[in-house]
TORLUM-366554 format. One record per residue (C-alpha): residue number from 0; residue in three letters; x, y, z. Coordinates in steps of 0.2 Angstrom, whole numbers, plus 5000, padded with zeros to 4 digits. Last residue first. Layout:
PT seq type    u    v    w
PT NUM  Ala    X    Y    Z
...
This chain:
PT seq type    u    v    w
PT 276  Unk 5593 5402 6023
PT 275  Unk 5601 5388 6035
PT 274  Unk 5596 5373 6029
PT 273  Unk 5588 5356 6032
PT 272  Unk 5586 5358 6052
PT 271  Unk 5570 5355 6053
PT 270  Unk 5566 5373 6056
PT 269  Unk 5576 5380 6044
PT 268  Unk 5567 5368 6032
PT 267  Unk 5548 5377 6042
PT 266  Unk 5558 5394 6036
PT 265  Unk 5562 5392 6018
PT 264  Unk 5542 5385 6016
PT 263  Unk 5537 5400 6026
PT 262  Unk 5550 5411 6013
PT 261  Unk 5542 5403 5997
PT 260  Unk 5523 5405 6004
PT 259  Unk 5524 5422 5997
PT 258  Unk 5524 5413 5977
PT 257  Unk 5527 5398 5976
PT 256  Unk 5527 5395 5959
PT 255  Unk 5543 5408 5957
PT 254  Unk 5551 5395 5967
PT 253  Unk 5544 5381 5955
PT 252  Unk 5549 5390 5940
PT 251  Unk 5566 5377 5939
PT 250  Unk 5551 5365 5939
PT 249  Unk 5551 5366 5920
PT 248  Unk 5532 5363 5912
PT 247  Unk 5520 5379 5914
PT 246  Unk 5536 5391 5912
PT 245  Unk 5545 5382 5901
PT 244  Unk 5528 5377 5891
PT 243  Unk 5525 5397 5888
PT 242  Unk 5545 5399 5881
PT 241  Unk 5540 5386 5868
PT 240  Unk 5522 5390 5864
PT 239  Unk 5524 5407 5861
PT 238  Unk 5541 5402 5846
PT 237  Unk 5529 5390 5837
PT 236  Unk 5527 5397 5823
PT 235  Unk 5544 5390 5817
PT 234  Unk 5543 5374 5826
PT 233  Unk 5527 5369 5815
PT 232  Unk 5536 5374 5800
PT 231  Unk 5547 5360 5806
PT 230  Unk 5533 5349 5807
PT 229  Unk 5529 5352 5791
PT 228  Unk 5545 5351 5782
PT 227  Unk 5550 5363 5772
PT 226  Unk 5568 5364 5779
PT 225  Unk 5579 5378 5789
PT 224  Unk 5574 5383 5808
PT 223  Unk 5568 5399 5809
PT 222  Unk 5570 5400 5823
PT 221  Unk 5588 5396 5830
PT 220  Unk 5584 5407 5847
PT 219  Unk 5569 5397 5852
PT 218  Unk 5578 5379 5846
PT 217  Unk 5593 5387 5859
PT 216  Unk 5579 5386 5873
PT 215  Unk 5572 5371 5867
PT 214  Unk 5590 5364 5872
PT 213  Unk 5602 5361 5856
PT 212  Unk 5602 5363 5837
PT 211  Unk 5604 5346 5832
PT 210  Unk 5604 5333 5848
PT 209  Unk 5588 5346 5854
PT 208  Unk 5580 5345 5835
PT 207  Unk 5581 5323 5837
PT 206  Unk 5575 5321 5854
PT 205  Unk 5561 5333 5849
PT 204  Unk 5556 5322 5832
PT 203  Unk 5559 5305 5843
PT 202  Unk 5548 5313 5857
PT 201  Unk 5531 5318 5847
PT 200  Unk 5536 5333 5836
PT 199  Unk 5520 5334 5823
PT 198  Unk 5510 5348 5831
PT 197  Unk 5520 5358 5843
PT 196  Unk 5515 5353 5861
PT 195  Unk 5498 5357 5870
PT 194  Unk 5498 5359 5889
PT 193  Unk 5481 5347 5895
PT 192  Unk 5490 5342 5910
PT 191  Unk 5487 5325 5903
PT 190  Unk 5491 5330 5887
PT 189  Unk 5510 5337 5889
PT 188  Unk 5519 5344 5879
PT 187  Unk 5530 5338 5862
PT 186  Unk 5543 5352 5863
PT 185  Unk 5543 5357 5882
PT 184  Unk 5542 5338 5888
PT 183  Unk 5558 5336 5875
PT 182  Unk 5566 5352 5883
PT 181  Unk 5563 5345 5900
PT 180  Unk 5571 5330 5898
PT 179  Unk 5586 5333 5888
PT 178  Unk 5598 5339 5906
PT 177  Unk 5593 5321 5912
PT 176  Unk 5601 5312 5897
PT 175  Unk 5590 5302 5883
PT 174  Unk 5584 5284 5881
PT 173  Unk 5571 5286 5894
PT 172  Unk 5575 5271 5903
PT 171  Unk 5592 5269 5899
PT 170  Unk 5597 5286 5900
PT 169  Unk 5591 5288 5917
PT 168  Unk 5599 5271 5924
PT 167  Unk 5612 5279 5932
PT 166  Unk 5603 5296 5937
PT 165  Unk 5591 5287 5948
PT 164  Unk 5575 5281 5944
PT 163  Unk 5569 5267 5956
PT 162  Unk 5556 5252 5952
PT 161  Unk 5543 5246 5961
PT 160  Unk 5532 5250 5945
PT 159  Unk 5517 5256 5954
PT 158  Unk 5526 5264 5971
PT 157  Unk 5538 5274 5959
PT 156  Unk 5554 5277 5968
PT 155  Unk 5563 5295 5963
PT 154  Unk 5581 5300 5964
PT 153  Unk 5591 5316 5970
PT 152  Unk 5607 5317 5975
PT 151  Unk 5619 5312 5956
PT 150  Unk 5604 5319 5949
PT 149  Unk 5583 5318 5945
PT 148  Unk 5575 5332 5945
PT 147  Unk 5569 5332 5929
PT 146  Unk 5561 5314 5934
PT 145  Unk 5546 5324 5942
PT 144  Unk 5537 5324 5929
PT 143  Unk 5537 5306 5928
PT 142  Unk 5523 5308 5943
PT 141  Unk 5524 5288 5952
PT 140  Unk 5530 5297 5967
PT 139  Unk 5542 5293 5980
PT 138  Unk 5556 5307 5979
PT 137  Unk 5571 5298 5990
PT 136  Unk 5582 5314 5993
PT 135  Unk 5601 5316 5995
PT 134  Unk 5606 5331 6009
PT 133  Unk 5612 5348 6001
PT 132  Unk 5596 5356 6004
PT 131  Unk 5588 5372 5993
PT 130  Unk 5585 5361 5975
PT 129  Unk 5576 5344 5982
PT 128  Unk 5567 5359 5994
PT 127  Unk 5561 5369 5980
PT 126  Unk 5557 5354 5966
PT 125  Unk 5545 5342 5981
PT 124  Unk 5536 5360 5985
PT 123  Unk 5534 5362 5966
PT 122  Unk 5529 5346 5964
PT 121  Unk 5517 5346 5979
PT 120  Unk 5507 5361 5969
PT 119  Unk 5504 5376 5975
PT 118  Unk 5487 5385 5974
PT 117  Unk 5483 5386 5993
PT 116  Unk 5499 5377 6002
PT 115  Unk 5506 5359 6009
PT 114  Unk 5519 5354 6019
PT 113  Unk 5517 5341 6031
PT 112  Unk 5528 5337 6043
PT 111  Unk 5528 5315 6050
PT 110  Unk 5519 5308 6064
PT 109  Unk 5504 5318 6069
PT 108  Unk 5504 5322 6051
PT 107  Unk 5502 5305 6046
PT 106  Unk 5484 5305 6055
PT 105  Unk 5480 5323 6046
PT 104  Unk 5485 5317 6030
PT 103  Unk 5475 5301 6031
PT 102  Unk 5459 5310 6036
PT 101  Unk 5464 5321 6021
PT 100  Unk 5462 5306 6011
PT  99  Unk 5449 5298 6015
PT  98  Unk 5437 5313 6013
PT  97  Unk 5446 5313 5997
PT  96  Unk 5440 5294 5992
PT  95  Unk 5423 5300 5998
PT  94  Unk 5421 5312 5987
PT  93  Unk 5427 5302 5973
PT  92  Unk 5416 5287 5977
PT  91  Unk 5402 5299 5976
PT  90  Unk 5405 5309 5959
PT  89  Unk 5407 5290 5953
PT  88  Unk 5391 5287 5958
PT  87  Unk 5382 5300 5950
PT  86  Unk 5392 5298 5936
PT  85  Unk 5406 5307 5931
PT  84  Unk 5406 5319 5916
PT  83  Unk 5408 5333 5925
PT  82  Unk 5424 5327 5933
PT  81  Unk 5433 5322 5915
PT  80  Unk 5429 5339 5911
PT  79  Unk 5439 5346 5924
PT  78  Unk 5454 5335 5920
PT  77  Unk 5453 5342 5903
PT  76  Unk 5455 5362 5912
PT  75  Unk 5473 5356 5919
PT  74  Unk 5479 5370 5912
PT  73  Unk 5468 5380 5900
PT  72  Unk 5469 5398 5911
PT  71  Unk 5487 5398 5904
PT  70  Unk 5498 5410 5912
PT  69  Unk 5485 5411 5928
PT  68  Unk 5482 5395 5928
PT  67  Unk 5499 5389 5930
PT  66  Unk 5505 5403 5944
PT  65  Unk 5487 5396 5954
PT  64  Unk 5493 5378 5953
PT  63  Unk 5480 5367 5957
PT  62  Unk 5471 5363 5974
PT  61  Unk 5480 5361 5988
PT  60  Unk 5494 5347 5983
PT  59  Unk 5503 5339 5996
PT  58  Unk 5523 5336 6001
PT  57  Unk 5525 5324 6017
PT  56  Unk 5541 5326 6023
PT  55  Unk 5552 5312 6030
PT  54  Unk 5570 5312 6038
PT  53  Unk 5584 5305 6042
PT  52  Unk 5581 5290 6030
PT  51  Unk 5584 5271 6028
PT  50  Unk 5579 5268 6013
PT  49  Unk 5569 5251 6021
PT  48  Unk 5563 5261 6037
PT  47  Unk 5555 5277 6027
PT  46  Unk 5547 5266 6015
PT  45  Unk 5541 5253 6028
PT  44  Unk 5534 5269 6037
PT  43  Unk 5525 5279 6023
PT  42  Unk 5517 5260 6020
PT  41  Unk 5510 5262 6038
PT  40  Unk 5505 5278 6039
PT  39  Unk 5493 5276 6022
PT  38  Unk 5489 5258 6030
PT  37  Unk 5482 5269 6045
PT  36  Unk 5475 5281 6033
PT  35  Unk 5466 5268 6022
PT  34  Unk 5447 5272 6028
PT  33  Unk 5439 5264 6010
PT  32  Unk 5447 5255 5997
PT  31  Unk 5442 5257 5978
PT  30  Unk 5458 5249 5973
PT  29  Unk 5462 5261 5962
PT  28  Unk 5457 5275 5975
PT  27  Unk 5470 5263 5986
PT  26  Unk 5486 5267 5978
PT  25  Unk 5479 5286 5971
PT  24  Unk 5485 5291 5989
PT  23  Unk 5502 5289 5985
PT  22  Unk 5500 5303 5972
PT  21  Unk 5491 5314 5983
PT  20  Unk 5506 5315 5997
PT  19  Unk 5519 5315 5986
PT  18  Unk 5532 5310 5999
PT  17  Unk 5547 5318 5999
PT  16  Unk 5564 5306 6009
PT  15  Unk 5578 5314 6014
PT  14  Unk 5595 5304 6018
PT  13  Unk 5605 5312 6031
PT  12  Unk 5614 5292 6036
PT  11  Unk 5618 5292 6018
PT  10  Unk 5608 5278 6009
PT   9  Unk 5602 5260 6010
PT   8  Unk 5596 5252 5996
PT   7  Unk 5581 5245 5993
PT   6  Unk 5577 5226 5993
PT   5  Unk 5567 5224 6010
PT   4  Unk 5555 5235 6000
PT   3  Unk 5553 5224 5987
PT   2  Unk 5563 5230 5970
PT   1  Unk 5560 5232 5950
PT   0  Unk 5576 5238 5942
């Protein structure tokens, strides 16, 4: 459902609300606007007022996933081709786009907490805390990745769409259940992070094996998988590929993705009274 902000829902007086700090930025890169921080704060704000929420932490990327990389030196590597290829001009208006940026972060961090660590993405930051605190989060990102965490506490509003995804209406707009999500980004990968799938199963084809023989995980343990078809000779020699995409793909990896900033993360929720570890 497609909503204005004067339109959303209000929630449980402890509400939570992650912002993906990078992500939200991308709202005025598109629009090719320059010195946005103070309308960065503002549209934080209006979020934070119209979900009504306790409290608001800024979740930001620094730099790609060090964990990632160093299982699969190939993540995110397109992406690094696509910069090489800019223009001069477009290497410029990107440089400056990020100098906007962290002048935003630093103006909303004299506001709001922001969390952010070398080699650690904000997903995985936005994964540990939605899975340490009791309290019912507001995710607002437009990253779909992030829809595996979605539950019965835990929902995500995309700035682009206006729309939410919660767990009552998951089904309906992805056509298959939450605990299906992963094992289907697992099966077919994922280009834009440059994580190769199996050749053959596009979403239909993994929806299909998970609702026969299970998660990816129990596809794993079934192969060989009977017939002559080709993609399913695909799935047989894929066995690598499968366990390597958990690892690159599944947030549940997102504590082991910290690393040693895991116990400062525990402690700055400690501090903010979000959890007692």
């Amino acid at each position: 459902m497609s909503k204005a902000f004067s339109e959303l829902n209000k929630n449980p007086a402890d509400s939570i609300m992650l912002v993906d700090a990078l992500n939200l930025s991308f709202r005025w890169k598109h629009k090719k606007q320059r010195n946005f921080a103070a309308d960065y704060l503002r549209t934080i704000d209006s979020l934070a007022n119209s979900y009504g929420c306790a409290q608001i932490i800024i979740c930001a990327d620094k730099g790609s996933s060090s964990f990632r990389r160093e299982l699969y030196p190939e993540y995110k590597a397109n992406r690094k081709e696509k910069f090489a290829q800019q223009t001069p001009e477009e290497a410029q208006e990107f440089l400056e786009f990020m100098e906007d940026y962290e002048q935003a972060l630093e103006l909303v961090a004299e506001v709001y907490p922001v969390i952010r660590y070398q080699g650690v993405e904000a997903d995985d930051i936005i994964s540990v805390i939605a899975q340490t605190i009791p309290n019912h989060i507001w995710i607002v990102s437009t990253d779909k990745d992030l829809d595996q965490l979605i539950s019965d506490r835990t929902s995500r509003f995309s700035y682009i769409t206006r729309k939410e995804i919660t767990l009552d209406n998951f089904r309906e707009t992805y056509g298959c259940d939450v605990d299906e999500y992963i094992s289907i980004k697992v099966l077919q990968g994922d280009s834009g992070d440059n994580v190769k799938g199996i050749e053959g199963v596009g979403p239909k084809r993994a929806l299909a094996l998970i609702r026969q023989f299970g998660s990816a995980f129990d596809i794993y343990d079934a192969i060989p998988l009977p017939g002559k078809l080709k993609y399913i000779q695909a799935v047989n020699e894929a066995k690598d590929t499968i366990l390597l995409n958990y690892k690159l793909m599944d947030l549940s990896f997102s504590r082991e993705a910290m690393g040693d900033n895991y116990s400062d993360l525990m402690s700055k929720l400690k501090e903010l009274n979000l959890c007692n570890m």
